[in-house]
VOGU-124450 format. One record per residue: z, x, y of N, C-alpha, C, O in turn. Coordinates in steps of 0.001 Angstrom, whole numbers, padded with zeros to 6 digits, always signed. Example, Ala and Ser with C-alpha at 12.3 -4.5 7.8 and 13.67 -1.06 7.14 Angstrom:
BEGIN
+007800+013190-005690+007800+012300-004500+007800+013200-003300+008465+014236-003319/+007080+012850-002250+007140+013670-001060+007870+012900+000030+008039+013409+001138/
***
This chain:
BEGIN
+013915+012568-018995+014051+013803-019764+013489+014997-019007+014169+016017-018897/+012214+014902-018456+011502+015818-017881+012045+015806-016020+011389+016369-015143/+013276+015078-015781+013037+014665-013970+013439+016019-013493+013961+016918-014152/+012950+016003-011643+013254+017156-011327+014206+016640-010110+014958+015666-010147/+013984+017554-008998+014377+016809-007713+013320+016214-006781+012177+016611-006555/+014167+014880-006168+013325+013899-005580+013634+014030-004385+014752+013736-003962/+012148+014759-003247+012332+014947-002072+012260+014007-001187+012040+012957-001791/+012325+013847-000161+012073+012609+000866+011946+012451+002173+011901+013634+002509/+011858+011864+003121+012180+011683+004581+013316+011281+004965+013537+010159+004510/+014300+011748+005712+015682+010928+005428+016005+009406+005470+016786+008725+004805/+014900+009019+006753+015008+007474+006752+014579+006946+005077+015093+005842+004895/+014050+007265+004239+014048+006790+003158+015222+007668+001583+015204+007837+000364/+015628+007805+002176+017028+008153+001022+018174+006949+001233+019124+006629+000520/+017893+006639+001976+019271+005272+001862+018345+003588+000759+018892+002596+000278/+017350+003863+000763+016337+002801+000203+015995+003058-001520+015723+002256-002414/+016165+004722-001511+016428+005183-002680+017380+005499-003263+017309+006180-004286/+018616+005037-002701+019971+005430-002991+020148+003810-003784+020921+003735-004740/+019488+002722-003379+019696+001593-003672+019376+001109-005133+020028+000415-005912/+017973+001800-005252+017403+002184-006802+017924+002858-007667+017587+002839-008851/+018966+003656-007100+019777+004356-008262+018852+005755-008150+019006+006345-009219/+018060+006423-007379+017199+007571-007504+018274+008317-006056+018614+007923-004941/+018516+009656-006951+019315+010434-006197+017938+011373-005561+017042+011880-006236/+018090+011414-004132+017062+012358-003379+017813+013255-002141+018934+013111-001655/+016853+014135-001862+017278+014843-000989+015827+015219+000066+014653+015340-000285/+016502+015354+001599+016058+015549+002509+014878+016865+002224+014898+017684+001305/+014032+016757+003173+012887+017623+002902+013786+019058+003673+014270+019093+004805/+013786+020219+002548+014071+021457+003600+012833+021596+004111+011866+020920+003760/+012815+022934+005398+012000+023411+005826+010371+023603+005215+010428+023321+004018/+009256+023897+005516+007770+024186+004561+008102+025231+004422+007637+025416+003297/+008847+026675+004834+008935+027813+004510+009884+027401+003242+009417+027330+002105/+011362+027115+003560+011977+026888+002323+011523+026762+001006+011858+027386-000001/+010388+025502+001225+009115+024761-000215+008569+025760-000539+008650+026093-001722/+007831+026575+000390+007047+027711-000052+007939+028736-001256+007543+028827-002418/+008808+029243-000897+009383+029707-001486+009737+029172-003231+009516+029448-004410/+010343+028350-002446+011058+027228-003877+009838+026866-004865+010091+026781-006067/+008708+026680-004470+007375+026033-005070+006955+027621-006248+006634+027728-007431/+007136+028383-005367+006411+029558-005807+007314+030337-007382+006696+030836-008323/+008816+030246-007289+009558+030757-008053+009779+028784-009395+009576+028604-010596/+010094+028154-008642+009485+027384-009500+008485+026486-010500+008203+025365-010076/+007883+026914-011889+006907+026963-011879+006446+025403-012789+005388+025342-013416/+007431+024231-012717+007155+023449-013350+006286+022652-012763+005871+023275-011786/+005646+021341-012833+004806+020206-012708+005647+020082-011338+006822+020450-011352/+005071+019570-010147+005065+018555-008965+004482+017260-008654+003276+017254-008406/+005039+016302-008628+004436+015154-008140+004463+014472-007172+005562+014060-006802/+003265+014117-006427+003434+013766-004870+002404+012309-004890+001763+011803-005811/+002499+012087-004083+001703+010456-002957+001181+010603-002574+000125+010133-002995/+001086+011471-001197+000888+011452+000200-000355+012762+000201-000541+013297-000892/-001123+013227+001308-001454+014701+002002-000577+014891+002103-000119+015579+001191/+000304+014530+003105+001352+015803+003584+001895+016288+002369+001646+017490+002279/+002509+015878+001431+003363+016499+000540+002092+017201-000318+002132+018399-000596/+001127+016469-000654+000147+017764-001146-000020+018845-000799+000014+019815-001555/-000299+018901+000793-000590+019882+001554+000637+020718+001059+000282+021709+000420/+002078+020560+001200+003079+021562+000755+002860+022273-000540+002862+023482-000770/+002653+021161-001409+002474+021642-003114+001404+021983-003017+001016+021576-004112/+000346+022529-002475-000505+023360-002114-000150+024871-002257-000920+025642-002830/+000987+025258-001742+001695+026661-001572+002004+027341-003001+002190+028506-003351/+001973+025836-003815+002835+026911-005162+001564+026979-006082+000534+026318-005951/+001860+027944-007065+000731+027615-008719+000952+026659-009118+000175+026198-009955/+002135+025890-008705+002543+024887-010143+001462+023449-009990+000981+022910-008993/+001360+023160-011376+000744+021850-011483+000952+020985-010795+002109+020717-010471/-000144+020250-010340+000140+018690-009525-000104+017763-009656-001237+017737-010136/+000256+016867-009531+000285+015433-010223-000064+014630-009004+000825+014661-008153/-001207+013864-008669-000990+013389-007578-000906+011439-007916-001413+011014-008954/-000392+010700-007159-000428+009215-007817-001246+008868-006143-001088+009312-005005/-002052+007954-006713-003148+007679-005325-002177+006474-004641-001887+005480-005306/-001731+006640-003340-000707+005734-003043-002058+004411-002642-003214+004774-002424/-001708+003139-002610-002220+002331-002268-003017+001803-002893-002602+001822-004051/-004566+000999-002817-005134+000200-003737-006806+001047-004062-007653+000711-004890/-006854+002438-002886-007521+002903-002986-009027+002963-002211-010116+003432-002540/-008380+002032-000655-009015+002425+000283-009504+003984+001009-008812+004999+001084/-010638+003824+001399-011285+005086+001650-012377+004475+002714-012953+003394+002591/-012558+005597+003992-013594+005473+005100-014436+006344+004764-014424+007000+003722/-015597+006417+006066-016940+006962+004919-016586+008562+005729-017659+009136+005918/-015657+009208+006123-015508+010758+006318-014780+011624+005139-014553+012816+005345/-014465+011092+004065-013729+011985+003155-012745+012454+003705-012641+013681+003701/-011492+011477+004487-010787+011959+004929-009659+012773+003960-009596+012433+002779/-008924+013659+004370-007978+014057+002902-006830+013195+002846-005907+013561+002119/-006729+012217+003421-005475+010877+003114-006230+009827+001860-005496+008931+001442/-007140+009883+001477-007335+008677+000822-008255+009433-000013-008469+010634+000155/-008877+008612-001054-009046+008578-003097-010506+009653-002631-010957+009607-001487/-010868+010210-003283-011255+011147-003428-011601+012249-002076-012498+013067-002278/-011013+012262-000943-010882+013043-000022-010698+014552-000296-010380+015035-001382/-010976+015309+000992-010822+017034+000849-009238+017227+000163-008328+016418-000019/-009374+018737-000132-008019+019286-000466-007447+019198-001276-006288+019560-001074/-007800+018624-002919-007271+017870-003732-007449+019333-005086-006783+019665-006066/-008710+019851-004422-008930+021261-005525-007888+021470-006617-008197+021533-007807/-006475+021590-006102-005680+021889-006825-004609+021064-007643-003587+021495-008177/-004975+020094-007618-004573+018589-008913-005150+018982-009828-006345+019275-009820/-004097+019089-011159-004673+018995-012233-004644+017776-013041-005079+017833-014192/-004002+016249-012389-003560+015087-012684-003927+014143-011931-003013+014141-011106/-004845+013082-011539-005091+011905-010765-004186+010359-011638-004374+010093-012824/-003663+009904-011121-003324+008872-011654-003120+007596-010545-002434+007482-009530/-004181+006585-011342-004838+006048-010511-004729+004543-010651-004238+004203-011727/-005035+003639-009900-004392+001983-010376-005457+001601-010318-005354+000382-010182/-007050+002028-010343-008031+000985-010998-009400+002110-010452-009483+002966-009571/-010546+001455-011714-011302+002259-012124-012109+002914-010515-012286+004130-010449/-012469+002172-009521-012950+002258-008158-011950+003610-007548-012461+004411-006764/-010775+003732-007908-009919+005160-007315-010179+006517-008240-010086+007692-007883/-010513+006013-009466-010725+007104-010500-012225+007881-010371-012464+009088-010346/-013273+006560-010289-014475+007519-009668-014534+007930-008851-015436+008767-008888/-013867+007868-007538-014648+008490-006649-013552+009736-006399-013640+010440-005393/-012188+010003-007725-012032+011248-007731-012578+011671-008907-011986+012694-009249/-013546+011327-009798-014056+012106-010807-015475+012588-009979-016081+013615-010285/-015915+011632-008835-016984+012307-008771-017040+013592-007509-018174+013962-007207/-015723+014337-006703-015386+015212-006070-014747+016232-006959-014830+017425-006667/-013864+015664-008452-013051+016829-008757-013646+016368-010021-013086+015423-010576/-014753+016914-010597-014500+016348-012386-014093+017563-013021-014419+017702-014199/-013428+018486-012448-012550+018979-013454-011476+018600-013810-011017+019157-014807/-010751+017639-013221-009247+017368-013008-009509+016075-014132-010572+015507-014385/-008233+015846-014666-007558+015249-015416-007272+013843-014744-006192+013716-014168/-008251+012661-014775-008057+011327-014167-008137+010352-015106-008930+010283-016045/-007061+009422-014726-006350+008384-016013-006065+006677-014680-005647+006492-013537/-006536+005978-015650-006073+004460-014615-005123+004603-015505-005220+004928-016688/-003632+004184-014493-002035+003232-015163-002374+002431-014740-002743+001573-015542/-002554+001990-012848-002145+000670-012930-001037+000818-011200-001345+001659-010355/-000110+000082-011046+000656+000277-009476+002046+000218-010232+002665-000803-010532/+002419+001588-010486+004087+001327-011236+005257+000746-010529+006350+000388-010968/+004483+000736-008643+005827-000271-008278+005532-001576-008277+006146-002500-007742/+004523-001590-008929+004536-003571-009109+004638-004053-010171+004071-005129-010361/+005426-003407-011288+005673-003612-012650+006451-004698-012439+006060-005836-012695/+007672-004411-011932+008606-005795-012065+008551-006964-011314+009199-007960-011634/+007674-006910-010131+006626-008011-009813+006033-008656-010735+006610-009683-011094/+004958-008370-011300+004273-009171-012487+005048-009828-013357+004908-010951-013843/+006199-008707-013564+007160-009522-015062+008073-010424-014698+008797-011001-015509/+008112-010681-012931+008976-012141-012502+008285-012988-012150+007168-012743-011695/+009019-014857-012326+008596-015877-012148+008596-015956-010604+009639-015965-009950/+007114-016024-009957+006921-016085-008123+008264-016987-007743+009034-017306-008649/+008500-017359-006462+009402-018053-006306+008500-018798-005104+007606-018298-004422/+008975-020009-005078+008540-021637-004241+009642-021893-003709+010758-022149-004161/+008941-021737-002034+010307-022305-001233+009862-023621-000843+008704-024005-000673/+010986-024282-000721+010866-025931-000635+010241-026275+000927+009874-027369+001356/+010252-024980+001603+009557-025223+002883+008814-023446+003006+009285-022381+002607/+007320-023788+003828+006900-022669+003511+007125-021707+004117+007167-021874+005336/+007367-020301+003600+007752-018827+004460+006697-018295+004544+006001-018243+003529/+006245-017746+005726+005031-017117+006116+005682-015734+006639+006546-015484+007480/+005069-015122+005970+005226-012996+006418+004020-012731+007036+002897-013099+006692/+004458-011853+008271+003750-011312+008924+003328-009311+008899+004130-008445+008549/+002160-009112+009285+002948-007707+008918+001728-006971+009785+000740-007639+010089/+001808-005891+010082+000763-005187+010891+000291-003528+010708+001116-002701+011095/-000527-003209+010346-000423-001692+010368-000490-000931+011350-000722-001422+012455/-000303+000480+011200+000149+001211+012350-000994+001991+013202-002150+002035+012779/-000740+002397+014012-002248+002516+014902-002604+003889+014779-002517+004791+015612/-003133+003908+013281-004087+005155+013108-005171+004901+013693-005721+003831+013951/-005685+006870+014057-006807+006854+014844-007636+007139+013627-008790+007149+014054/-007659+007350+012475-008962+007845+011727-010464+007280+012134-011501+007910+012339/-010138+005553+012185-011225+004932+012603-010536+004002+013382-009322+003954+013579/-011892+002864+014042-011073+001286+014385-010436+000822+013529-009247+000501+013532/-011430+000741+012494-010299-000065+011483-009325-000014+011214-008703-000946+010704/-008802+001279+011513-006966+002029+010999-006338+001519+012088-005107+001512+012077/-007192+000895+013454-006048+000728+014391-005141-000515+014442-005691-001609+014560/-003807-000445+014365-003226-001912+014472-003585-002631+015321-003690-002246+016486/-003898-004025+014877-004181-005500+015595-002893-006040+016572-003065-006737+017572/-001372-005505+016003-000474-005977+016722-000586-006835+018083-000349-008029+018266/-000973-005957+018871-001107-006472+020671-002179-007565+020608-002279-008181+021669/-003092-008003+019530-003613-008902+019514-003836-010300+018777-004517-011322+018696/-002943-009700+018387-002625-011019+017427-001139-012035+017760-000940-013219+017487/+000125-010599+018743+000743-011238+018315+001344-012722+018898+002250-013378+018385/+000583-013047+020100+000607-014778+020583+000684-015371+020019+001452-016325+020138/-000531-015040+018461-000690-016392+017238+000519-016478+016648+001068-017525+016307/+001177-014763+016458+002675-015082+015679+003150-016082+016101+003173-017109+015423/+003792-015987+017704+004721-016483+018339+004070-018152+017819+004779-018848+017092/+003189-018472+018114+002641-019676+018037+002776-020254+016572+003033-021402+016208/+002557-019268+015943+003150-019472+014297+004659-020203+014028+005109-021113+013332/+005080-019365+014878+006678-019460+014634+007859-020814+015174+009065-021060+015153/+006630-021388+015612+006610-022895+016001+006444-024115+014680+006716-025302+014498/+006113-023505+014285+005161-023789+012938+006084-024319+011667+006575-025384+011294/+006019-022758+011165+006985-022181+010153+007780-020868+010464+007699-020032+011364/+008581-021018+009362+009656-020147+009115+008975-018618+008978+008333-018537+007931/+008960-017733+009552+008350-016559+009915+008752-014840+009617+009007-014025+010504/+008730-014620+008425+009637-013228+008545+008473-012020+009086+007279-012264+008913/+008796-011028+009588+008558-009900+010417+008700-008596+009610+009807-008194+009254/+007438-007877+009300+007189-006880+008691+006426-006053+009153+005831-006544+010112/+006001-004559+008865+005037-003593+009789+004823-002404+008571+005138-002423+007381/+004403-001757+009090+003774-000203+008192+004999+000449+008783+005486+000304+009904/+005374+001180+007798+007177+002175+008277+006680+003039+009812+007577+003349+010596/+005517+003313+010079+004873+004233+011150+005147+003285+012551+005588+003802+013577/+004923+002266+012481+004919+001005+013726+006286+000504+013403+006261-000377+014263/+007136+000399+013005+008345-000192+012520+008760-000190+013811+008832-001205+014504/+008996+000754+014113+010051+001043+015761+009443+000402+016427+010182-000519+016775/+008290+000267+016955+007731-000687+017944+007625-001831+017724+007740-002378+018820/+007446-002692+016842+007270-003911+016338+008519-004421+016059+008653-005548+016534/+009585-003969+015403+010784-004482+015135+011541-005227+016205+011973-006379+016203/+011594-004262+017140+012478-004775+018364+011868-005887+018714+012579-006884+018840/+010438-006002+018956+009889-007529+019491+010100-008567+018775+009885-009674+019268/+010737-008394+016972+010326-009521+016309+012003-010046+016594+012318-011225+016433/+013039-008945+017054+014111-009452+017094+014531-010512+018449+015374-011391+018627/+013493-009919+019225+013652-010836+020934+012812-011924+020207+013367-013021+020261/+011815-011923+019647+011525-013599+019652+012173-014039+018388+011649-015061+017944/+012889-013699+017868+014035-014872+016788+013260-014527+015202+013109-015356+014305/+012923-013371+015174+011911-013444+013656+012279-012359+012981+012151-011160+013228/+012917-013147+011787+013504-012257+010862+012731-011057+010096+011680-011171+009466/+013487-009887+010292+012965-008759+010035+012720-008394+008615+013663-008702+007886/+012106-008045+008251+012349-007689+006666+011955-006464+006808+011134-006367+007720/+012278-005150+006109+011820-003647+006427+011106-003315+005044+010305-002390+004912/+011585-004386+003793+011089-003363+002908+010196-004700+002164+010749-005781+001958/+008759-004441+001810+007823-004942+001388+007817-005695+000297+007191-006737+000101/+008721-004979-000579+009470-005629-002056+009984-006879-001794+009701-007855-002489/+010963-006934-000525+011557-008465-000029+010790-009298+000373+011007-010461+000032/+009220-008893+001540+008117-009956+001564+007468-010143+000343+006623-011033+000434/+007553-009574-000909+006565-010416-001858+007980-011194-002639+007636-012283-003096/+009193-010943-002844+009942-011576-003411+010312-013339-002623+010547-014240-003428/+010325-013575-001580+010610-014623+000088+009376-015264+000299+009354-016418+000726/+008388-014667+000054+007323-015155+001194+005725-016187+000266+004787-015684-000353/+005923-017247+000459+004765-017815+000338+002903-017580+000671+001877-017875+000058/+003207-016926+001916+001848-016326+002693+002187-014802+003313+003173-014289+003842/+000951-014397+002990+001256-012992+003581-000234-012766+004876-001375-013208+004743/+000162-012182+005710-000689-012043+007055-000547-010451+007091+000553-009902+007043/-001900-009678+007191-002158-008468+007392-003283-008156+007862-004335-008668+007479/-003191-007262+008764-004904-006601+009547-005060-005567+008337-005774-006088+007480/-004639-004268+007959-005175-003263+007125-004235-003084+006706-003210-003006+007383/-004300-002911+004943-003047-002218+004149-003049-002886+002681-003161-004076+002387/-002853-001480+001643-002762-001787+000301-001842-003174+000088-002125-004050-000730/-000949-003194+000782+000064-004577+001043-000414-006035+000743+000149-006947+000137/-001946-005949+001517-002645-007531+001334-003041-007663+000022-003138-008804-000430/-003344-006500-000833-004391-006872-001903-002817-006731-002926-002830-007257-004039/-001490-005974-002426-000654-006311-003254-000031-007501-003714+000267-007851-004856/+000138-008171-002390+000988-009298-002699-000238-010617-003021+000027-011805-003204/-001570-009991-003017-002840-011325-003693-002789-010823-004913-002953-011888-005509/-002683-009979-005816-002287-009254-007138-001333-010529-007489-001638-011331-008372/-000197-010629-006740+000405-011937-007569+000117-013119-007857+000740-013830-008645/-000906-013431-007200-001941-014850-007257-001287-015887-005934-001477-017102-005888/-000353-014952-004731-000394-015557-003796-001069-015437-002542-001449-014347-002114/-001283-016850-001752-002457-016564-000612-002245-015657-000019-001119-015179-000154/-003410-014840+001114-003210-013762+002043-003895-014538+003136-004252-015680+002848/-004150-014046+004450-004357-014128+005438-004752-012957+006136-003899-012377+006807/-006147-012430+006074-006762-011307+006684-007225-010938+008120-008268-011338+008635/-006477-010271+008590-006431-010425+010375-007718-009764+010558-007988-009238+009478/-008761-009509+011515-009409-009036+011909-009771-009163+013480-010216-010150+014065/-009458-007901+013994-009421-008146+015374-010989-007500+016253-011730-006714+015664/-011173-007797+017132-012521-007537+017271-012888-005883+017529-013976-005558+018005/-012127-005153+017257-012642-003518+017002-012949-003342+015891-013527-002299+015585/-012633-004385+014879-013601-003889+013494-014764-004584+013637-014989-005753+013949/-015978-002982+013148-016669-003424+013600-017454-003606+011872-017227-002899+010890/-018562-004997+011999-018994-005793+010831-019814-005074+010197-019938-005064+008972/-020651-004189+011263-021875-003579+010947-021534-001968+009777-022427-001328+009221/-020298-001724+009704-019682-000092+009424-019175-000927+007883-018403-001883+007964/-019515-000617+006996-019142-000900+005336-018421+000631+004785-018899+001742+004555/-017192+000116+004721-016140+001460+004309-016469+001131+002935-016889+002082+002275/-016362-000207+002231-016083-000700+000946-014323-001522+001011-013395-001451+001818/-014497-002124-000044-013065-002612-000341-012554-003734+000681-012983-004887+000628/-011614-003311+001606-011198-004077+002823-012296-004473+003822-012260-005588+004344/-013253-003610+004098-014490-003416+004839-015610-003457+003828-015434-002579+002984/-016564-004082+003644-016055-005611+003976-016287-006530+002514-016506-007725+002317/-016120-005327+001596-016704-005981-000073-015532-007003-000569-015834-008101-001035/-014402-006648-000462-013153-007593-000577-012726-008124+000491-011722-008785+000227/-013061-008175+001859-012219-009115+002687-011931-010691+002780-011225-011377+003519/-013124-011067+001287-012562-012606+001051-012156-012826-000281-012549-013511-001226/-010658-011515+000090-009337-012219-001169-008500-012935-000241-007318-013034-000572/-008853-013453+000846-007904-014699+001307-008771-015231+002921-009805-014851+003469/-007889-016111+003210-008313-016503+004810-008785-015678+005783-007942-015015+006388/-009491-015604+005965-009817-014396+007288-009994-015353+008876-010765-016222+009284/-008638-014506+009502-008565-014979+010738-008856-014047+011826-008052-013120+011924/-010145-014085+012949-010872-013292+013706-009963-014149+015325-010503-014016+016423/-009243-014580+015254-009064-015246+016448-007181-015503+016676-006787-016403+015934/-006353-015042+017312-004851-015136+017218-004886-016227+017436-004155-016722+016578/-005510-017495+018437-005099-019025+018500-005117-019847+017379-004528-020901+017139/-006125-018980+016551-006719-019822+014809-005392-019428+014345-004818-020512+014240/-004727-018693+014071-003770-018298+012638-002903-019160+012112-002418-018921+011006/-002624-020105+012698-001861-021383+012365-002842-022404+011575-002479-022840+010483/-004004-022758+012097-004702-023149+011298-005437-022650+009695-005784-023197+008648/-005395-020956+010422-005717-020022+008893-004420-020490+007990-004451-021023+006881/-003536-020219+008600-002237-020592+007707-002241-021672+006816-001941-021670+005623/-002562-022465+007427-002624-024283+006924-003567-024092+005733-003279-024312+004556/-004791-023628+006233-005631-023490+004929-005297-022836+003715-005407-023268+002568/-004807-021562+004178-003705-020372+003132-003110-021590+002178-003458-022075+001101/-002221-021797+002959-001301-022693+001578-001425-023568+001095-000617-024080+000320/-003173-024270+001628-003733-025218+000580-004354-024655-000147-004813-025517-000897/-004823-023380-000554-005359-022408-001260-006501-022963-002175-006251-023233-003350/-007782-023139-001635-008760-023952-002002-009443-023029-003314-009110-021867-003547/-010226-023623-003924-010332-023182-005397-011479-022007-005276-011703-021080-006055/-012062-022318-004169-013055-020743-004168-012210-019706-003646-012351-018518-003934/-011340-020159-002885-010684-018820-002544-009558-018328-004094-009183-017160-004198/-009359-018856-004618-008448-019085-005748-009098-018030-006737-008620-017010-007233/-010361-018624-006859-010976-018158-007575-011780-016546-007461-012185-016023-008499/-011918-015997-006402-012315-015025-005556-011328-014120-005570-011529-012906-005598/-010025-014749-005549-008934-013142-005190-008255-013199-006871-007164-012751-007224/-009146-013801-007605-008598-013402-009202-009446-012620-009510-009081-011607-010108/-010966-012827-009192-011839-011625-009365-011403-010306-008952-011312-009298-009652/-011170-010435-007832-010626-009221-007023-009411-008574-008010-009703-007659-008781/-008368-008975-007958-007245-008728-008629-007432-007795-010111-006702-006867-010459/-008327-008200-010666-009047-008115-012189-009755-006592-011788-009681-005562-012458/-010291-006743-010796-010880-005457-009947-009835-004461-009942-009824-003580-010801/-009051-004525-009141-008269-004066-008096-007109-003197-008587-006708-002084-008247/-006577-004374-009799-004850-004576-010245-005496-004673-011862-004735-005415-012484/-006256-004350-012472-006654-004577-013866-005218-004347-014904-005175-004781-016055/-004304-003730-014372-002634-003538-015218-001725-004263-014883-000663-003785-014486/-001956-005704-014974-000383-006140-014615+000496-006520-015739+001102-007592-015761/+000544-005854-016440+001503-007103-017780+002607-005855-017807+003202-005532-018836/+002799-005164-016439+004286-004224-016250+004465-002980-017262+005421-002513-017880/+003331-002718-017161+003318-001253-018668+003162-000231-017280+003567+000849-017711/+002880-000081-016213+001775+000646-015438+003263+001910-015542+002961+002973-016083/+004020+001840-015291+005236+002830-015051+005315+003692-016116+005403+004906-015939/+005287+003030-017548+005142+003503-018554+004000+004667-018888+004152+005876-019061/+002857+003885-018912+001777+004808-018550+001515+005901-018056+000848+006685-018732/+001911+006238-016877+002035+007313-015893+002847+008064-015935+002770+009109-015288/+004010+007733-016805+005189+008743-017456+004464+009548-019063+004579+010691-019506/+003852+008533-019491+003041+009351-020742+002359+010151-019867+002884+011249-019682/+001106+009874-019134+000270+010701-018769+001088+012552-018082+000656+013690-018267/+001954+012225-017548+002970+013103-017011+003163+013678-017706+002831+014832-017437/+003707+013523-018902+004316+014057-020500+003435+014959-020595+003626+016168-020469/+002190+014286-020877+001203+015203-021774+000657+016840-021058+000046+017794-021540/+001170+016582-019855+001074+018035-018774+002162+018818-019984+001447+019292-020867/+003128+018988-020168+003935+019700-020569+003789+019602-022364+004725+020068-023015/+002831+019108-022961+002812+019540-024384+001694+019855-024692+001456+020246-025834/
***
């Protein structure tokens, strides 16, 4: 009732064309400026960058905290309560750990937990069991914020290959590393998957160095496999991934181990079982698929 237009990157309008969401290419920041300024309804964004644009206009902002609500200890303005946010009059947030630490930078602003509205129809389907096991791989992209942001790729990926001896192996990355990682997974025979929705729908085990991704697809109550390569360093406590949650699954410090991490993964022993439900309860406290719902009320109530 209330939709407006849905901007984008072009590589992602063919992914949203699939959803049935009609979008259009980002014009120019001068163009936005303009357009932002004469238009004076509600905006809703993800990202900094697109904040940073909806920055230009008066109009209201809605921001949805992308991810599970990782944060390093600089207040960077990419993550949950970071610089630049002054002008949100809306936080909407998927669990109470993203909501404080923007109530305690902006408590003027308007902050509400939904929940992760793209994992609504996750929760409300039956997992699927393959009769032989699929193991997803996946890597993030080599941000410099810290070590920790930097991808493990170049070091891990022997264990893939060695994996892939193993089991059946699909090939995934952060959209930022895509281009570099893709092409290698196609020379060694490993099926690509591009969109994240298809590794939690396929995949029995999920393998990740950094990314809302690991704690997504342990949200479903399936194993993870936590890469850690030796630039993270033990002694630096970000929180969350570093290092208060890093045992919601296997943690593998070594690329020759990951086959063996694996093995353990999908015997999924009852402390670990039991550990990434805590987490989850933490993390994902909305799964019974309302979270979409939610965040469309909260939206509403801007305009009455």
């Amino acid at each position: 009732r209330i939709k407006g237009t849905f901007y984008t990157v072009s590589s992602v309008v063919p992914y949203l064309k699939a959803k049935g969401i009609k979008a259009k290419v980002y014009p120019s920041v001068d163009y936005l400026k303009g357009a932002f300024r004469i238009n004076k309804s509600a905006i809703a964004v993800s990202s900094w960058g697109d904040l940073r644009k909806a920055n230009f206009s008066n109009r209201p902002i809605i921001l949805f905290e992308h991810g599970t609500g990782q944060t390093y200890s600089n207040r960077h303005t990419s993550y949950a309560g970071g610089r630049g946010r002054e002008n949100v009059r809306l936080f909407l947030c998927p669990n109470e750990l993203v909501a404080n630490k923007n109530k305690q930078n902006y408590p003027g602003a308007r902050i509400k937990v939904v929940g992760c509205p793209k994992m609504d129809e996750f929760y409300l389907k039956e997992k699927v069991h393959n009769n032989e096991p699929v193991i997803a791989v996946s890597f993030h992209w080599d941000c410099q914020v810290c070590p920790e942001t930097k991808t493990s790729f170049d070091y891990f990926k022997d264990g893939v290959l060695e994996l892939t001896k193993k089991y059946k192996v699909l090939g995934h990355a952060h959209p930022r590393i895509w281009n570099k990682i893709s092409p290698w997974y196609k020379q060694n025979g490993i099926e690509r998957i591009w969109s994240f929705e298809d590794i939690m729908d396929k995949a029995d085990v999920y393998i990740i160095d950094n990314s809302s991704t690991l704690f997504e697809f342990a949200s479903l109550d399936k194993p993870v496999v936590v890469l850690n390569p030796p630039w993270y360093r033990r002694e630096i406590n970000h929180g969350l991934r570093f290092w208060e949650f890093a045992d919601v699954g296997v943690n593998c410090n070594n690329g020759g181990k990951l086959a063996s991490c694996v093995d353990k993964a999908l015997d999924d022993p009852s402390e670990i079982q039991k550990r990434r439900r805590q987490i989850n309860n933490i993390l994902y406290p909305i799964r019974d698929g309302s979270s979409s719902e939610r965040a469309a009320n909260e939206i509403e109530k801007i305009f009455t």
